[in-house]
C-alpha positions as CSV (number, residue, x, y, z in Angstrom):
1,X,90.7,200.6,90.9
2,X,90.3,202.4,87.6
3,X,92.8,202.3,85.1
4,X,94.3,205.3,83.6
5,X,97.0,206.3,80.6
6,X,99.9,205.7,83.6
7,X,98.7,202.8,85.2
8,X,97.3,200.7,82.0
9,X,101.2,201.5,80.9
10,X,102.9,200.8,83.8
11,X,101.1,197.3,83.8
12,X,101.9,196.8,80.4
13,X,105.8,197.2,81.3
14,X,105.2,195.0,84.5
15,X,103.8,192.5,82.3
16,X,106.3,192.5,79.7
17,X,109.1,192.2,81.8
18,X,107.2,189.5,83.5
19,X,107.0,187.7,80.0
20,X,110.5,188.4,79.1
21,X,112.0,186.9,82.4
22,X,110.0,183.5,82.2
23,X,110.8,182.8,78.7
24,X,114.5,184.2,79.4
25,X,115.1,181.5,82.2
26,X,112.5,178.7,80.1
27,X,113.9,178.9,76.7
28,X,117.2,181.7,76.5
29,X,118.6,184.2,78.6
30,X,119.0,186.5,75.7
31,X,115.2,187.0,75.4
32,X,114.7,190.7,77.0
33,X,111.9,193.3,76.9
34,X,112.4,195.7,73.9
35,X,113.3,199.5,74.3
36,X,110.3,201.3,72.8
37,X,111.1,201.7,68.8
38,X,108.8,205.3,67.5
39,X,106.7,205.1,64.9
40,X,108.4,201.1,63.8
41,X,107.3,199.5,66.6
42,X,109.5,195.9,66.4
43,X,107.5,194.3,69.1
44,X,107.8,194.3,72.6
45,X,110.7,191.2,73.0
46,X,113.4,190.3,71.4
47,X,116.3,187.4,71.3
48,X,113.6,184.5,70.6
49,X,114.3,182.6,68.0
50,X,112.9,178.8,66.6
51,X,114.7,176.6,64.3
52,X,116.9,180.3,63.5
53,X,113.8,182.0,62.9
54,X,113.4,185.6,64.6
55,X,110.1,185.8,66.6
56,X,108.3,189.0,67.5
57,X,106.4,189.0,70.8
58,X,103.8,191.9,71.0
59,X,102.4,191.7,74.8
60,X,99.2,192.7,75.8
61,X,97.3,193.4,79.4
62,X,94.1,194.4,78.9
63,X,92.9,193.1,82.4
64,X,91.8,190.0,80.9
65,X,90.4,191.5,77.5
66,X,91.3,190.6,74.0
67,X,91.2,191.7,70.5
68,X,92.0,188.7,68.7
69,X,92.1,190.8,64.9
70,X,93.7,194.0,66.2
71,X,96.5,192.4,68.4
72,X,97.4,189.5,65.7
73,X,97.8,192.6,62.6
74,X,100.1,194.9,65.0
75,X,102.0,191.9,65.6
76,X,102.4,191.5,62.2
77,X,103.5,194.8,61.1
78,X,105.9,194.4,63.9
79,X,107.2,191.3,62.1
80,X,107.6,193.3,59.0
81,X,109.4,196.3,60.9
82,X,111.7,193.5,62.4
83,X,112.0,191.9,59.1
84,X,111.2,188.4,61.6
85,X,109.4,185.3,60.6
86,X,107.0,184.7,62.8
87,X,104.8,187.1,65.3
88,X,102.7,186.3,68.3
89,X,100.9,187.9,71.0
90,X,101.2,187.0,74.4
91,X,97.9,188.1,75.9
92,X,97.1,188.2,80.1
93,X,94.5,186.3,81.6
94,X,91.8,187.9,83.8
95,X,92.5,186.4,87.8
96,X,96.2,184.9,87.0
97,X,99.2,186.6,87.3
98,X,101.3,183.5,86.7
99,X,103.3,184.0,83.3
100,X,103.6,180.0,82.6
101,X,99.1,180.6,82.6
102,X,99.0,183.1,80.1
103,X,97.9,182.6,76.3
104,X,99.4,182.9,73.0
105,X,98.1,184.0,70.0
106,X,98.8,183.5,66.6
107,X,97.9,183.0,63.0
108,X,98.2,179.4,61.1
109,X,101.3,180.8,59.0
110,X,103.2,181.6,62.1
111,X,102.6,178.3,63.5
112,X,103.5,176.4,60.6
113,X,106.8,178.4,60.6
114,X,107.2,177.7,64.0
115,X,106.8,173.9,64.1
116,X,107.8,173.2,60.1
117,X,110.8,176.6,59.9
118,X,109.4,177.8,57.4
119,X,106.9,180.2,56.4
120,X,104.5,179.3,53.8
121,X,104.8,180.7,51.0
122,X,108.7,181.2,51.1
123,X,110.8,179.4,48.9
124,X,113.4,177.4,50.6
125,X,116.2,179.5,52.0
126,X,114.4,182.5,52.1
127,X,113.6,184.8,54.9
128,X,110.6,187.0,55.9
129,X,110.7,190.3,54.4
130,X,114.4,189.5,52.7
């Protein structure tokens, strides 16, 4: 089957909410897939957050595809729209549809924030974008 406008979209909705459920019942039922924003996209979840810090989940289906440098800077102008700490992209795996087996992306700064709480390069006490 060849993809098209409608049916690369309507997987990328299938596979968000997909996302949104397993971390929802893993992590906190107040994670939810993310109305669509204009022109300041704020990623495509919300309600995660680590050590208080706001995450932004940009999810991707590209039928097993990925664009590491692309994906990783709209996360992070999400981040900034969102004014959140820390951005990832969750990214689907070619011949898995199971969300636990999908991969996250991310730069070093987000993943020190993520296991330290705190960004580098922010002084104590201070937030992302503040």
């Amino acid at each position: 089957m060849t993809r098209n406008r409608a049916s690369a979209k309507a997987a990328g909705r299938t596979f968000e909410t997909q996302i949104a459920g397993y971390l929802a019942a893993h992590i906190d039922d107040r994670i939810e897939r993310r109305r669509l924003n204009g022109t300041n996209d704020r990623g495509d979840l919300t309600g995660l957050k680590v050590h208080g810090l706001r995450v932004v989940v940009e999810c991707k289906n590209y039928g097993g595809r990925v664009e590491i440098k692309p994906w990783l800077d709209e996360a992070e102008i999400e981040r900034g729209n969102d004014h959140a700490d820390i951005a990832l992209v969750v990214a689907k795996r070619r011949l898995t549809t199971k969300p636990g087996d999908q991969v996250v992306l991310m730069t070093i700064d987000d993943f020190v924030a993520l296991v330290t709480g705190q960004r580098p390069g922010m002084g104590s006490g201070d937030r992302a974008d503040d």
